[in-house]
Structures are given as structure tokens and as C-alpha cells.
N, C-alpha and C positions, 0 to 999 in steps of 0.2 A: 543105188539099190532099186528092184523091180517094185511096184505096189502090190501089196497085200490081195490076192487074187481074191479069196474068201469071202471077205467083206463086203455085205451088201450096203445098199446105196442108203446113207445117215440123210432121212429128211430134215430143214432147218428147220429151227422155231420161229417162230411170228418177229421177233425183236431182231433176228437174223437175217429175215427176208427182210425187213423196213430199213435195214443199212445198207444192204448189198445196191453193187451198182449192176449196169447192163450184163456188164461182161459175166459178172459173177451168176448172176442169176443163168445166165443161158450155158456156162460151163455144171451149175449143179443141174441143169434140166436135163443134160447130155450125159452128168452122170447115171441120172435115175432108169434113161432108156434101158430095155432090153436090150444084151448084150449076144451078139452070135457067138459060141463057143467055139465053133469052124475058125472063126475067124480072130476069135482071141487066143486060139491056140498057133497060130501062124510067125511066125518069130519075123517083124520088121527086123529089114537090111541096118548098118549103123548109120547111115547117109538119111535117115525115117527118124534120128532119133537125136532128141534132144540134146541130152546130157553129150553124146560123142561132138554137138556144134561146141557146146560150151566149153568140151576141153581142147578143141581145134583153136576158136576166136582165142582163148587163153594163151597158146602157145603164139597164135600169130600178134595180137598185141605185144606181149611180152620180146617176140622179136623184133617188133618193128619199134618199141622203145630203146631197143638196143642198138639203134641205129641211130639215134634221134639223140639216145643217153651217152653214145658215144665220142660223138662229140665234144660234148663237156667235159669228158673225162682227157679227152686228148686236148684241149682248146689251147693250152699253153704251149704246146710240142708245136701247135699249125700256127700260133701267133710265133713262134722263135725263125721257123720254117719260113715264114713269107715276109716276116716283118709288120705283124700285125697289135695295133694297141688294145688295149681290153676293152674300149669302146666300136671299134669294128668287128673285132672276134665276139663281142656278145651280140652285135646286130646279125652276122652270120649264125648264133646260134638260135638267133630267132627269128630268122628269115623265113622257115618253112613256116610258121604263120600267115605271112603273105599268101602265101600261094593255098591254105587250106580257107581261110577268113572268106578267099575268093569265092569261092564256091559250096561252100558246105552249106548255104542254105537253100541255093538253088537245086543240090543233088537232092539233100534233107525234103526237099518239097515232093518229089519226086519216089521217095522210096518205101512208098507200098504200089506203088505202081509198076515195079521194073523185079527183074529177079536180084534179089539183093544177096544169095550168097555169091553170085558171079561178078556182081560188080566189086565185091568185097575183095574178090579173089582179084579181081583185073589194077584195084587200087595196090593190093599188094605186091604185084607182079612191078608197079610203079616206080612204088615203095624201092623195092631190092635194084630197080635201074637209080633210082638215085644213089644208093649206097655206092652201086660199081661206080659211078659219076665223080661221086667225091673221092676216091680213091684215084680217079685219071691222073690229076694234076702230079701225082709224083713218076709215077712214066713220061711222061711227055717235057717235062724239067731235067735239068743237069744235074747230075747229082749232087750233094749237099758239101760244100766247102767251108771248112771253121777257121779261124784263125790259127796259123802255127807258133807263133812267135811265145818266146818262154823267157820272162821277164825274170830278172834277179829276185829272190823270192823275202830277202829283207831290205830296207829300204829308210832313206830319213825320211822323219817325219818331223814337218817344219811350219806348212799353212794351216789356215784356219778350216778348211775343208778336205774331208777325205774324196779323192777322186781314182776311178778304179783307170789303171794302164791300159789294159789291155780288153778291151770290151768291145771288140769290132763286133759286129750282127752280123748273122751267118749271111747274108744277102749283100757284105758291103765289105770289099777285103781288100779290093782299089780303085783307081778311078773308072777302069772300064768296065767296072758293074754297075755305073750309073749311066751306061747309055743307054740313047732311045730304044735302043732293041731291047736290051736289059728290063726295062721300066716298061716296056708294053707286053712282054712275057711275064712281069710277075701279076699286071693289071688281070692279063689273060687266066692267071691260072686262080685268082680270086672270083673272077669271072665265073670260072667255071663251077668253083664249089656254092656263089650265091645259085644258079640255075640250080645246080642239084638239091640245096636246101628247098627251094621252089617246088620242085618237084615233088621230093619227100613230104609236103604239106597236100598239095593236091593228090598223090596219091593215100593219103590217111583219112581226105576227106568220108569216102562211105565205110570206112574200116568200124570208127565205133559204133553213129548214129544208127547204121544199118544192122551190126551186133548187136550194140543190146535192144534194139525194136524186134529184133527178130526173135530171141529167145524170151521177149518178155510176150510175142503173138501165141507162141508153141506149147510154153509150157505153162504148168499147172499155176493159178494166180497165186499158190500158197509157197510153191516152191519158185519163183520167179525168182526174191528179194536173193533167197540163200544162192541160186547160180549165178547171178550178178554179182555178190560179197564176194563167190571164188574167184569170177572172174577179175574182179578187182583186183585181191589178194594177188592174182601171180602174177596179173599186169606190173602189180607193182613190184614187183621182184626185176622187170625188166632194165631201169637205169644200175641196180646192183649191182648185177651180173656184168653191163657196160662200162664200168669202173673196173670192175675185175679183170673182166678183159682188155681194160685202157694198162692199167699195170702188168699185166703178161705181157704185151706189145709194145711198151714205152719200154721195156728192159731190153729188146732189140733194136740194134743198130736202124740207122733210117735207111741206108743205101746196103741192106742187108743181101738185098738179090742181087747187086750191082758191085761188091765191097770194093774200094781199091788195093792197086796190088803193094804189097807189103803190111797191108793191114790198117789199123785204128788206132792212136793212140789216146784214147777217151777212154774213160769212164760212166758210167750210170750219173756217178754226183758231180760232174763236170760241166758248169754251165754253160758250156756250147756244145754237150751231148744232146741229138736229134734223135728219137723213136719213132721206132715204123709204124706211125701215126695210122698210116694208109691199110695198114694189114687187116686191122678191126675190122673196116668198113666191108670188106671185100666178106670175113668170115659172117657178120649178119646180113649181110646180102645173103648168100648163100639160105640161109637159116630162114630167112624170110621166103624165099624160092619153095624151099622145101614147108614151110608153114601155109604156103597159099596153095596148094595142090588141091587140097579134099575138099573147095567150094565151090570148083567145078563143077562138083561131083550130086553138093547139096539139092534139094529140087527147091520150088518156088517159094510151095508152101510144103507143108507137114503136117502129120494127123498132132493134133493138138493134147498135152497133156490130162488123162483124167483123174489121176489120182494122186496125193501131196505124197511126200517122200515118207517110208517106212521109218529112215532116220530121223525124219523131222516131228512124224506123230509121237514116236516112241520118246524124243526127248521133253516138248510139248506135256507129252501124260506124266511124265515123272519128275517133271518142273526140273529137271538137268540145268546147269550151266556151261552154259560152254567156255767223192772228194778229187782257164784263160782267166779250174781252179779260178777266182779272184782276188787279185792284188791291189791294196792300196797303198798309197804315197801321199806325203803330207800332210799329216793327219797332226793335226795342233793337239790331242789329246793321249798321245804320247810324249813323255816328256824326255828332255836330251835328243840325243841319237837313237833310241830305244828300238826297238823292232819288235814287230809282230809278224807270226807266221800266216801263211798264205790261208786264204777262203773265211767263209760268213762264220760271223760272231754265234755261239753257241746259246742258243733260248732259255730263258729263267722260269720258262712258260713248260718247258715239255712234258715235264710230268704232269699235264692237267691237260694232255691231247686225248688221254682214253676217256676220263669225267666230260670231256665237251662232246664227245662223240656220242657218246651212253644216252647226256642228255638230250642231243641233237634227236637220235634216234627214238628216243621216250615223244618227242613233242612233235615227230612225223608220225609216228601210231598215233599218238591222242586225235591231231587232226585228221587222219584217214579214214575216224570212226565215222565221222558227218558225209562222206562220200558217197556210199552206196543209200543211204537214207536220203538223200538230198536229190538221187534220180528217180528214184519210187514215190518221191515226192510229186514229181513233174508227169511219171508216168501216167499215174493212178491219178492224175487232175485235168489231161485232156483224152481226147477222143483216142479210139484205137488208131483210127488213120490219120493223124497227128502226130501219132507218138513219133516217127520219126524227127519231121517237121519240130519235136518239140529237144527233142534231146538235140539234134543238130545247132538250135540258136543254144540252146546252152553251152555249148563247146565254143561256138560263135564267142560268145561276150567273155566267155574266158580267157579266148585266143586272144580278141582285141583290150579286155582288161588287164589281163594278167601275163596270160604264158609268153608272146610277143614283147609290150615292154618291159618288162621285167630282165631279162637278160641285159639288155640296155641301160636300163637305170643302175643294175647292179655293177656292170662294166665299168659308167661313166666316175660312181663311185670310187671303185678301187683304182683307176686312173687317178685320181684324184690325190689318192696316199704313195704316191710315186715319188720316189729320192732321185732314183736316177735315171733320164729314158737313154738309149741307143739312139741313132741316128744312120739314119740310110739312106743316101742321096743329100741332104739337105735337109730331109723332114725326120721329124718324130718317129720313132717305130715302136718299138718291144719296149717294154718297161725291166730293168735291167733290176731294179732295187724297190724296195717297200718298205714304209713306217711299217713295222708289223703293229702297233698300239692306236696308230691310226686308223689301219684297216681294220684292225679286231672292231673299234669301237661302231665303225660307219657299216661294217657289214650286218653286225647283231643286231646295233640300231635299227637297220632298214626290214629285218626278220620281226623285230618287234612291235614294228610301225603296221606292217602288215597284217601280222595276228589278228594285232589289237584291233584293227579295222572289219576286220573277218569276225570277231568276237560278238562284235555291233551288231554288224550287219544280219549274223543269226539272231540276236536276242529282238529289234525289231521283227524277225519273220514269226517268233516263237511268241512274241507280243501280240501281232495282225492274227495268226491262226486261233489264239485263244478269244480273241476278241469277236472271230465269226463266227466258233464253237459256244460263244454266250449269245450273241444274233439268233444262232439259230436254232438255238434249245429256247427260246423266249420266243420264236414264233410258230413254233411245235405246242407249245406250252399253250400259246392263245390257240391257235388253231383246233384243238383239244377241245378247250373249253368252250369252244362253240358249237362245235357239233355237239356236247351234252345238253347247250340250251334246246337246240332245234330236236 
């Protein structure tokens, strides 16, 4: 909403000015100025104005996590698809770290010096070549071959180990898909999606640092916090949305532009059913194309906000709140001759998939309250021409603490709870089977290990700043009382 024309310019009181910093002080002097009427009666273009950046970067975030979230959502489909373990498939999912770690401080140094909504724009334009990137590897591949073979569907059960018949990988169906040509085409097309996560990292590099420096230069210092929360708010809608759309796409056949002739006979719940992993990538490509248009358009800089939001005073004054199927044989835990019918044992756990979810989703909001506080922390503590510089190492150490291994660690984990792998060539591939009691325990565990660390790691910051808030009322305090001696 527009600011209260009417209102003249509220001088601060003495205790008000003694807090304020530079910035603030020189935005209430600009308020106070005489105002041309000529000139406030003039309607700036949308390209002049703040709040239309902030719902731009909103949009373009939010797509470009959808391309990043996409991933994830699909990881299982491109691990079945190439023969990939959940230790490679989580170093690819956190490969685009490399390539932004590379650079994000060196841009970061750089951007109040350079036009940042164009470089924002030209990272996005990046962004959406990597998306079409990762999507190459399924044109330039054979189309996708499963096992045909359809095994007696009861079966004696005699050894001490269940072992599944019929579990070829989609990549291994007989000897001549472990030739060298074979094996340097599939090296090829893993190839191609580590480059394109590369990419996707280097081009995201000026996307945030440059965002929110820029609407924290423009706008008002009182409504800064509140468009940074929105902008947070829908960014993070953007892996949602990429799951959502990993499940519309993974219901589509893989070689759906290519079908063979007489058709499919898969299923959705057929473990050698392949989804058109690639379709995602191509649709937030796009999304991202059309999200980076209007910062071309952005100029350097922008008349700077004067007035705090009409919605944010008004609430302020009124103290508001705001079914290859799997078969096994031999199985010592049938007894006799006995048989069982074909596919995976039925969970004693499922009805407590909607409570894990509920709470999964309770303990991502809890933590997403500390987010935008935690950058207005960093903002409001260095220089204006720093704030980039400052917000970029912060993404930095995230990158290299958190978001990069993290994918990794959690991979080598659930590797870890693996009954049964597939085999391609010779080597390990896909992980075919999972203790589900093992992974429940090691994945939650690893969530909680984390928290817990994060919990820490706030209560020393909330320790150090209260401790420089009593530093520095105690030498306010003497300082006082010296000038009443003299």
C-alpha cells in the first residue's frame, strides 16, 4: 500500500536520535525536507519501485528453487535411470554448491559497484541453461529398457535368506550393456548433469546476495525486515511446489515422447517404472526465463523509500498480531512349501505417515522464524557497502557448512541401511531394498543432531549480544557520570 500523503514529517525525540544509526538518521533528514508537489504528484514507472522488485526476486527465487528442489524430488527416478547409489546421487545434489562456494564472494565484493539487478537477471538466465542441461542427458541416451522377464509369482521357500529373482537394473539386461561404449556413455551423461549442477550454483551466485542488498538500499529501514519475511515466505514455497511437480512428472512414463510401439507394460508401483524425471527441469527452466525478464529492465539504483508502510503503522498502533512387481524365493521364514504373493511387505507404520508429516512441517516453520531475523541481524551490523559483501559470506559458510555436505552425509547414511544393492557391470549401483527401522532411526537421528547443534549455536549468539548490551549500558553509565562531575 502507497504512504499516507498527509502526514507530516514526526520529528524524533532525543532518546531516538541517541540510537539511530547513519543510515537512519540521514533517511529521517530526507524525510523532513520540503517536498515538491510537482513532483510527488508524478506516478513513478513500476521498474522506480520497490515493492514490484520484491515481488519479481520473490517469483524469481521461488523458481529457481524449483529447479534446485527439483531434483530432490526426482533423485530416486535419476539414481534408478543411470544406476546411481544415494551417495553419488546426494553428491550430485549438492554439486551446485561447488560452483556457487566458487564465487559468491568474489561477486559479493563487488556488488555495489556493478548494476545488480542485471547481473541478477544474467545469473538467472544461467540458472534456466542449467535446468535445460540437466534435462539433455535423456535425448542424447537410448531409451529406457526394463527387465521383461515374468517369474512364477509363488515360489518355495527354503534358505535362510530372502533374495529377490528378478532385479536386473535398468542399465544392465545383458552382457552387451557392460561395454566400453556402454560404460563411457553412461560416465557421459553423469557428466553432464555434474556440469549442469555447476552451473545452477554459479549462476544463483548474485541472485540472493544482490536481492536482498538491494531492497534492503531502497526501501524504507522500517519496512526493509517485512519485504525480506515476504520474500522469504514464498521463496520458500519454491521446493513445495518442486515436489509437487516431481509427482505430476514421475506419473509419466520416462520415454513418454519416444513410447515404444505396442506400449508399456508398467505400472506407477512397478519397481522398474522410470518417470519423466527430465520434463520438470525443462518446465522451471522455462519459469526461471520468464522470472528474469523485468531486471533488465530494473535501473541501478532507485529513489529510496520515505515512508514505512500504511499496513505496518496501522498495525504497530493497535498492537495487532499477526503394484519385476518383486519376487522373492527362499525365504527360511516361511514355513513348509508356503507361499507368498508377489511385491513389498505392507508397513505397520502407515498410519502415522500424516503425524510425521504434520510434525515434520510444525519443526520447519518453528525454524524458519530465526531466518529473516538472522539476516537483519548481519544487515543492520555492517556498512551499507558491505551489506552485500556480508550477506554473500553468509550463504558462503552455509554452502560450505551445511547445504553442500549435508546431501552427502545424508546419502552415505541411508546407503548404509541398504538390504539389498543391484549390480551393473560388476559394481554396486541403485539400492534395490531398505531396513525401513534402520533408516527411520539414522535419518531422524541425523535431524536431531543438527537441530540440536543449531539450538547451541543460537543460545551462545543470544548469550555474546546480551553480554555487549551490559558492556555497553556500563560504559554509557560511566560516561554519564563524568561529564556531571566536569
Amino acid at each position: 500500500m502507497g504512504p499516507r500523503i498527509g502526514e507530516g514529517p514526526q520529528m524524533p525525540d532525543r532518546s531516538t536520535k541517541a540510537t539511530m544509526g547513519a543510515e537512519d538518521i540521514h533517511e529521517r533528514k530526507v524525510s523532513m525536507e520540503p517536498r515538491d508537489s510537482h513532483q510527488d504528484a508524478q506516478p513513478r514507472g513500476m521498474f522506480q519501485n520497490i515493492k514490484f522488485f520484491v515481488l519479481c526476486h520473490s517469483i524469481l527465487q521461488l523458481a529457481q528453487l524449483m529447479i534446485s528442489g527439483y531434483l530432490k524430488s526426482s533423485i530416486s527416478t535419476v539414481e534408478k535411470r543411470f544406476g546411481l547409489s544415494s551417495q553419488t546421487s546426494g553428491l550430485l545434489a549438492a554439486f551446485n554448491e561447488v560452483g556457487n562456494i566458487s564465487l559468491i564472494l568474489f561477486v559479493s565484493y563487488f556488488g555495489s559497484r556493478v548494476h545488480r539487478p542485471r547481473m541478477i537477471g544474467c545469473g538467472a538466465i544461467l540458472v534456466a541453461v542449467a535446468g535445460l542441461l540437466m534435462a539433455l542427458p535423456h535425448f542424447i541416451s537410448e531409451p529406457y529398457r526394463y527387465d521383461h522377464s515374468s517369474p512364477d509369482r509363488s515360489q518355495d521357500f527354503e534358505a535362510s535368506l530372502c533374495l529377490p529373482t528378478t532385479m536386473a537394473p535398468a542399465s544392465a539386461l545383458s552382457n552387451d550393456s557392460c561395454s566400453s561404449r556402454t560404460e563411457t556413455k553412461h560416465l557421459t551423461m553423469v557428466g553432464i548433469m555434474f556440469t549442469a549442477q555447476t552451473l545452477l550454483g554459479i549462476g544463483g551466485v548474485p541472485i540472493q546476495p544482490f536481492g536482498i542488498s538491494y531492497i534492503d538500499d531502497f526501501a524504507h529501514h522500517s519496512n526493509s525486515p517485512l519485504y525480506l519475511g515476504i520474500l522469504f515466505a514464498i521463496t520458500m514455497m519454491g521446493p513445495g511446489l518442486a515436489y509437487g511437480l516431481g509427482s505430476l512428472m514421475l506419473r509419466l512414463y520416462v520415454d513418454i515422447d519416444r513410447m515404444p510401439e505396442g506400449g508399456i507394460n508398467l505400472t506407477t508401483k512397478d519397481p522398474r517404472w522410470v518417470g519423466a524425471w527430465w520434463l520438470g527441469f525443462l518446465i522451471s527452466a522455462g519459469l526461471v526465463v520468464l522470472a528474469a525478464s523485468p531486471y533488465f529492465f530494473f535501473p541501478r539504483e532507485m529513489p529510496k523509500e520515505k515512508y514505512e508502510l500504511h499496513f505496518r503503522q496501522k498495525v504497530l498502533a493497535g498492537g495487532a498480531s499477526i503394484g519385476s512387481k518383486v519376487f522373492y524365493t527362499n525365504c527360511s521364514c516361511v514355513a513348509g512349501n508356503g507361499t507368498i504373493s508377489a511385491g513389498s511387505c505392507e508397513s505397520a507404520c502407515s498410519r502415522l505417515v500424516l503425524p510425521f508429516i504434520l510434525l515434520i512441517s510444525l519443526g520447519a516453520a518453528v525454524a524458519s522464524i530465526t531466518h529473516t531475523p538472522s539476516f537483519m541481524l548481519i544487515l543492520r551490523g555492517v556498512k551499507k557497502e558491505d551489506k552485500t559483501l556480508a550477506v554473500g559470506m553468509q550463504f558462503m559458510l552455509l554452502r560450505v557448512l551445511a547445504w553442500m555436505p549435508s546431501p552427502v552425509i545424508h546419502g552415505s547414511a541411508i546407503d548404509t541401511t541398504c538390504v539389498h544393492w543391484a549390480l551393473t557391470c560388476g559394481r554396486r549401483a541403485v539400492c534395490r531394498y531398505y531396513d525401513h527401522d534402520l533408516l527411520r532411526n539414522r535419518f531422524i537421528g541425523l535431524q536431531f543432531f543438527f537441530k540440536s547443534g543449531s539450538l547451541v549455536c543460537f543460545a551462545l549468539v543470544l548469550a555474546i549480544l546480551r553480554q555487549q548490551s551490559r558492556e555497553a549500558s556500563t560504559k554509557a553509565t560511566v560516561k554519564s557520570s563524568d561529564l556531571q562531575e566536569l
